[in-house]
Structure formats: C-alpha cells, structure tokens
ZAPA-57571 format. One record per residue (C-alpha): residue number from 0; chain; x, y, z; residue in one letter. Coordinates in Angstrom, 3 decimals. Each point is the difference from the previous one (the first is absolute). Last residue first. Layout:
// ZAPA-57571
num=NUM | cadena=A | px=X | py=Y | pz=Z | residuo=a
...
//
This chain:
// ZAPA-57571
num=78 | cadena=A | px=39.172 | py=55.623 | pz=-16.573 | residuo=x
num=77 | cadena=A | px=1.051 | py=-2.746 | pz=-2.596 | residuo=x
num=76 | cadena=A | px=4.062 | py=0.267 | pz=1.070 | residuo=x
num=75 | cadena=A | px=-0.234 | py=-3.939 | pz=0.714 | residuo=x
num=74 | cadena=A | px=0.581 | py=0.678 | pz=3.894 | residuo=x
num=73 | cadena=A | px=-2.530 | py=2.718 | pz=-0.189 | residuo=x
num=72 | cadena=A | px=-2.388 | py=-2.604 | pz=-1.433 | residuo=x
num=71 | cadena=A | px=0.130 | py=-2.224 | pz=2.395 | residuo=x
num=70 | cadena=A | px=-0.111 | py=2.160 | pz=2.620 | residuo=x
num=69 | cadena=A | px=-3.247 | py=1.602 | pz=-1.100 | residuo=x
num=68 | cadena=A | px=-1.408 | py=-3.568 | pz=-0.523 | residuo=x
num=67 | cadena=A | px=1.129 | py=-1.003 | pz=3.224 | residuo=x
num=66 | cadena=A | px=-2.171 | py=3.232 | pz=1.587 | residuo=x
num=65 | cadena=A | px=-2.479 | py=-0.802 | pz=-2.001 | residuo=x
num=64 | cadena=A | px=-0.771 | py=-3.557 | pz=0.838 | residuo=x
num=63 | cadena=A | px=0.044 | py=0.706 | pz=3.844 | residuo=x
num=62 | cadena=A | px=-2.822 | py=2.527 | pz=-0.683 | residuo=x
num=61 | cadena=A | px=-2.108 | py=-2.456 | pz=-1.690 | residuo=x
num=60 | cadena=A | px=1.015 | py=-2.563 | pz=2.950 | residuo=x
num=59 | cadena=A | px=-1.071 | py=2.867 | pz=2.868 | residuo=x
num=58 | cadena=A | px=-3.170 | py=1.202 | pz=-2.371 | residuo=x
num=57 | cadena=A | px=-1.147 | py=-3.746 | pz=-0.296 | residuo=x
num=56 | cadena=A | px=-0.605 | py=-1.060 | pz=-3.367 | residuo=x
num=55 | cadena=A | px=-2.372 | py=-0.855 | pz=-1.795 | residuo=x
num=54 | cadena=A | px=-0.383 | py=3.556 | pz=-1.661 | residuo=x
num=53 | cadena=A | px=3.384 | py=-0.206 | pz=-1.488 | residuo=x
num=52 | cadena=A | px=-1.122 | py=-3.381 | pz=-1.707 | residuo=x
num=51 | cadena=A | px=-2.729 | py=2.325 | pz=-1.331 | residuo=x
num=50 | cadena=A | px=2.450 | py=2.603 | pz=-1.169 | residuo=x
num=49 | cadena=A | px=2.352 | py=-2.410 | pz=-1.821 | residuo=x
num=48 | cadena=A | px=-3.279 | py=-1.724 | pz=-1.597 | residuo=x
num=47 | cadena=A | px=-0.407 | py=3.488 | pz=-1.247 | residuo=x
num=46 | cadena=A | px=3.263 | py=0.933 | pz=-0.988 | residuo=x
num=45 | cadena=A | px=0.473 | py=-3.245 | pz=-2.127 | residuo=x
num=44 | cadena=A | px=-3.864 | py=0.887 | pz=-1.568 | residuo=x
num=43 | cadena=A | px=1.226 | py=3.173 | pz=-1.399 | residuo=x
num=42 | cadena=A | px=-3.000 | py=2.348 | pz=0.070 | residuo=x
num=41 | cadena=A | px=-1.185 | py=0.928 | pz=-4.092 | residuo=x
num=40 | cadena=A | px=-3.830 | py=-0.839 | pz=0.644 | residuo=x
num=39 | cadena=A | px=0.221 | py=-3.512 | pz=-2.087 | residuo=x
num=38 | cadena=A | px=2.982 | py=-0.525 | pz=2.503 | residuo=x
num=37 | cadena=A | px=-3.178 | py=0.503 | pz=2.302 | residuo=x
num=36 | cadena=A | px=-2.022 | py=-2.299 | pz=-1.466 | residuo=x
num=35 | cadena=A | px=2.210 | py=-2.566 | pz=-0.545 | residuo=x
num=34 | cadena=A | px=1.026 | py=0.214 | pz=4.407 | residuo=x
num=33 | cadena=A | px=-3.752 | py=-0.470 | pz=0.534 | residuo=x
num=32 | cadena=A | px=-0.300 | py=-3.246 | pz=-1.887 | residuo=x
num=31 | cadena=A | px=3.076 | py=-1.453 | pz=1.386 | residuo=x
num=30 | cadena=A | px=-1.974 | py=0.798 | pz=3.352 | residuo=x
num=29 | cadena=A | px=-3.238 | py=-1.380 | pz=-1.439 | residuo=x
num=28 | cadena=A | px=1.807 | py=-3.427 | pz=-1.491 | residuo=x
num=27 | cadena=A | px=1.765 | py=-0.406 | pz=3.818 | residuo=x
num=26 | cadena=A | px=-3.530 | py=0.339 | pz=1.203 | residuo=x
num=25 | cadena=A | px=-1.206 | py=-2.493 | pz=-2.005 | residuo=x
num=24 | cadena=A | px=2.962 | py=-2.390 | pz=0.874 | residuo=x
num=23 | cadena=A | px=-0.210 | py=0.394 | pz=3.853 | residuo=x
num=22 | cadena=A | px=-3.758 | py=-0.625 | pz=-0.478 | residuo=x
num=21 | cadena=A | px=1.175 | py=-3.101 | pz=-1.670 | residuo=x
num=20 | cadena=A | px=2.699 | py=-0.630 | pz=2.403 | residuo=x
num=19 | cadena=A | px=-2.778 | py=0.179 | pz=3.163 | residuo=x
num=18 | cadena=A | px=-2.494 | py=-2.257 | pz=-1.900 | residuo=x
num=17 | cadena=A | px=2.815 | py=-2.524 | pz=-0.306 | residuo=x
num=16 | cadena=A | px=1.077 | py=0.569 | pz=3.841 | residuo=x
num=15 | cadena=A | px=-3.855 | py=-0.976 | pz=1.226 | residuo=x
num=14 | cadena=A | px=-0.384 | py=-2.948 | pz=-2.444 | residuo=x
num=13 | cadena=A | px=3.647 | py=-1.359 | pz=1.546 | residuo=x
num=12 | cadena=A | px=-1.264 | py=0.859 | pz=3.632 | residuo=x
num=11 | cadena=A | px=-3.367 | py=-1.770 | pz=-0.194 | residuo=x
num=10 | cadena=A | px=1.285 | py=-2.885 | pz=-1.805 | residuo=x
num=9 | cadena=A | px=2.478 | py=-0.200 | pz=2.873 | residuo=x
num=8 | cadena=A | px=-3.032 | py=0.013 | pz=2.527 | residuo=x
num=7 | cadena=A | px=-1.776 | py=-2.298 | pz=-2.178 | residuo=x
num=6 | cadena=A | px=3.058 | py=-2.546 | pz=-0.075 | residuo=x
num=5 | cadena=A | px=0.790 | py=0.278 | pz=4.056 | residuo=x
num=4 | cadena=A | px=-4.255 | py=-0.461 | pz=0.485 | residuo=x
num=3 | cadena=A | px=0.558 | py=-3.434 | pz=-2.113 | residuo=x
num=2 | cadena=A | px=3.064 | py=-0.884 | pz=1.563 | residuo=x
num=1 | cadena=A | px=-1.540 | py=0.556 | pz=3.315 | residuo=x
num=0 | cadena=A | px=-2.681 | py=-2.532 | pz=-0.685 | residuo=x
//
C-alpha cells in the first residue's frame, strides 16, 4: 500500500514541476518577447538586461561591483 501512495505522491510532484517549466517557458517567450519590442523601439537590449540584473541586486553588492570595476579599469588606463 505505501508503494502505491509513494508512486502518486511522486506523480504528484513530477506533474506539478512540468506545469511549473511550462509556465517557466511561456513566460521566458513573453520576456524575450518584451526585450524584441523594445530593440524594435531603438533601446539596446545588452544595456537593458545589464540594468535589470543591476536592479537584482543588493545596493551593498551593486556598490561593491563598482568600486572593483572603477579599479579595474584605472589599473588598465580605461578611466
């Protein structure tokens, strides 16, 4: 009997994670979908997913980032 309820309790999971990755996937197709139409717009689609991974992050690690950045490029004369 618990094999049974152990199989329909995995079923469960595996039917619950493939309707998960297909909403993953549709939203994935409306993001990519977004980013066209803005390129379409004349904004440069590199910048913008730059922005929004800027947005992610936290102001102390964002901040972190740009300091080494700065140094970075002083060191290579890019300043």
């Amino acid at each position: 009997m618990s094999d049974i309820i152990q199989a329909d309790q995995l079923r469960l999971f595996i039917e619950r994670i493939e309707r998960l990755e297909e909403e993953k996937k549709g939203i994935s197709d409306d993001i990519r979908d977004v980013y066209s139409e803005s390129k379409g717009q004349g904004y440069d689609t590199t910048i913008m997913r730059a922005v929004v991974r800027l947005r992610r992050m936290e102001k102390g690690d964002r901040d972190e980032m740009d300091a080494l950045l700065e140094t970075y490029r002083d060191a290579l004369g890019l300043a």
